[in-house]
C-alpha positions in Angstrom: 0.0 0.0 0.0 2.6 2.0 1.5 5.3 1.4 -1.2 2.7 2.4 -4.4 1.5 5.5 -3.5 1.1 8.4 -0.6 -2.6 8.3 -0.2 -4.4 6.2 2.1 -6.7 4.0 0.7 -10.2 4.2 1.9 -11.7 1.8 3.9 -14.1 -0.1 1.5 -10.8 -0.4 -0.9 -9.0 -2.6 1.6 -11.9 -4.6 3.0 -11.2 -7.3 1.6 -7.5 -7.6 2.7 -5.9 -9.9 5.6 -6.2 -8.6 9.0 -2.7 -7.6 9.2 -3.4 -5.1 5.6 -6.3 -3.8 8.0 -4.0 -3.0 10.8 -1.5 -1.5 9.3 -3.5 0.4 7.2 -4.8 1.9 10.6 -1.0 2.9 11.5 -1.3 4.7 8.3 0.1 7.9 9.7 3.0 6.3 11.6 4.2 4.3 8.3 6.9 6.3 5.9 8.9 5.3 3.5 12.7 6.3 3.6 15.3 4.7 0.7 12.3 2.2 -0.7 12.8 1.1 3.4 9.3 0.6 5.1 9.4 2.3 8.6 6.7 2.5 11.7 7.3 6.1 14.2 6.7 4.6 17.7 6.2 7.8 19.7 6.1 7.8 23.5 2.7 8.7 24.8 3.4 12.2 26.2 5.3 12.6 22.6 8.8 13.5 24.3 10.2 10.6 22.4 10.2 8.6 19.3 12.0 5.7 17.7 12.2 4.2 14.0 11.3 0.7 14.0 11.7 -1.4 10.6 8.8 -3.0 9.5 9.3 -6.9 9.4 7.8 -9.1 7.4 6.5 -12.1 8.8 8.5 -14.4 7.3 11.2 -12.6 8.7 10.4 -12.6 12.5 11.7 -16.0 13.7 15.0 -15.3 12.0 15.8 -12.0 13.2 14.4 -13.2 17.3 16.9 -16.0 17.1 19.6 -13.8 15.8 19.0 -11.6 18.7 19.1 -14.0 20.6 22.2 -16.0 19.6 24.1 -12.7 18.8 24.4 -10.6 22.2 28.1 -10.4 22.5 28.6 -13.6 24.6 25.4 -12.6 26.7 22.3 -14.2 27.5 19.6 -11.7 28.3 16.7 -14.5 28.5 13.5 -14.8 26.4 11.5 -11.4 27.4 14.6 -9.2 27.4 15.3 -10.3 23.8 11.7 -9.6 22.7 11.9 -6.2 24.4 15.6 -5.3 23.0 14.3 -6.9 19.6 10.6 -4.9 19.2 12.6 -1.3 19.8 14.3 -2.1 16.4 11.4 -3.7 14.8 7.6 -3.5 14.0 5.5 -6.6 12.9 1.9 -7.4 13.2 1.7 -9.4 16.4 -1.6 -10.7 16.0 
């Protein structure tokens, strides 16, 4: 959606999508684009703060979890510290 043009499609146009089109078409205004790269602007509720996270596809999330994982500089941080570390970097529709 994203990727093919800059306006949002209307509701009624992407209907008929998978959930995950649906929510991501409601994070519409936190998607952009930046080198053909997909990005989602987390922003902290009071809006003091913001951070870029990647979009991830989904066949992409078990590889980069375990790479976080494995890959911590000799470290283990433990399941939930990985997801935490892992989710600042990257967005993917958790559902």
């Amino acid at each position: 959606m994203k990727l093919n043009s800059a306006d949002r499609a209307s509701w009624q146009e992407i209907a008929r999508e998978s959930p995950a089109n649906k929510r991501y078409w409601t994070l519409w205004n936190t998607l952009y684009l930046k080198d053909g790269v997909l990005y989602h602007k987390w922003e902290s509720n009071d809006g003091g703060s913001y951070r870029r996270q990647l979009i991830l596809p989904n066949c992409r999330i078990q590889e980069v979890l375990q790479e976080a994982h494995d890959n911590t500089s000799g470290r283990h941080f433990g399941v939930m510290k990985t997801l935490r570390k892992t989710r600042e970097r990257f967005y993917w529709d958790r559902r």
